[in-house]
N, C-alpha and C positions, 0 to 999 in steps of 0.2 A: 605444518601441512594445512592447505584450504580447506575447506567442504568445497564441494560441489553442488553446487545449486539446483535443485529440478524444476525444468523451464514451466512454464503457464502460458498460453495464450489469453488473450486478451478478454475471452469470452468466458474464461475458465477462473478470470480474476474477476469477471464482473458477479459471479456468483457467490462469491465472498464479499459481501454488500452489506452483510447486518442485518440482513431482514429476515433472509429464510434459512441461515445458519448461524450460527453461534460465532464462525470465522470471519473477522474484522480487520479485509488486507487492503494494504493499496501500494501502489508503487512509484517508486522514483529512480530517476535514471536507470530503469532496466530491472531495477532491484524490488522485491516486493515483499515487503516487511507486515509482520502481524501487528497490529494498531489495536487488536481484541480488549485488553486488559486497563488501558487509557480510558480512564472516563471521560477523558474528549471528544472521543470517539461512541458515543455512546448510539447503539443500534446504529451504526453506520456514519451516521452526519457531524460534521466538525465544522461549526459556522457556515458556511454558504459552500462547502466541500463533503463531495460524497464520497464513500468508499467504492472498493470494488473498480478502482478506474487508476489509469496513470495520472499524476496530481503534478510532473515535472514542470509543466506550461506553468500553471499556478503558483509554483512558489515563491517567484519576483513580487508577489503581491501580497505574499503572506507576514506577518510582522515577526516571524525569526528566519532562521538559517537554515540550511542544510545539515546544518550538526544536530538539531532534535532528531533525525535516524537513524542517530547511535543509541538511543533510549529502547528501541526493537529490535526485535531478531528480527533476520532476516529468512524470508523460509522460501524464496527461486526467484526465479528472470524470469522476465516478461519473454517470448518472444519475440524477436522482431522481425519483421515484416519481410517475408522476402518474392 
């Protein structure tokens, strides 16, 4: 059986940023994974990448894969734009 994911808007993901919660998200292809517990992530910032924002454009530029998102839960979808 899947989970079902509870969507976020985009404005509802920008406040899981690191600064004024404790929650540390950001998302990729629609998917919006807890990053909290990575000390890569530490208050938000992960080299010239901030939290709280879809990060999909970026990651052709980043020096791994797509498979470091199996490393987080996953906790909703983005919504998308309609």
């Amino acid at each position: 059986m899947t989970e079902v994911l509870k969507e976020y808007s985009r404005a509802q993901l920008a406040l899981r940023n690191g600064q004024d919660r404790e929650e540390i998200w950001i998302a990729y292809q629609h998917i919006i994974y807890d990053v909290s517990k990575s000390r890569l992530w530490y208050k938000g910032k992960h080299y010239e990448h901030w939290a709280g924002q879809d990060l999909t454009d970026e990651l052709p530029d980043a020096p791994h894969t797509d498979k470091v998102f199996a490393k987080f839960k996953a906790v909703g979808r983005l919504k998308v734009k309609s």
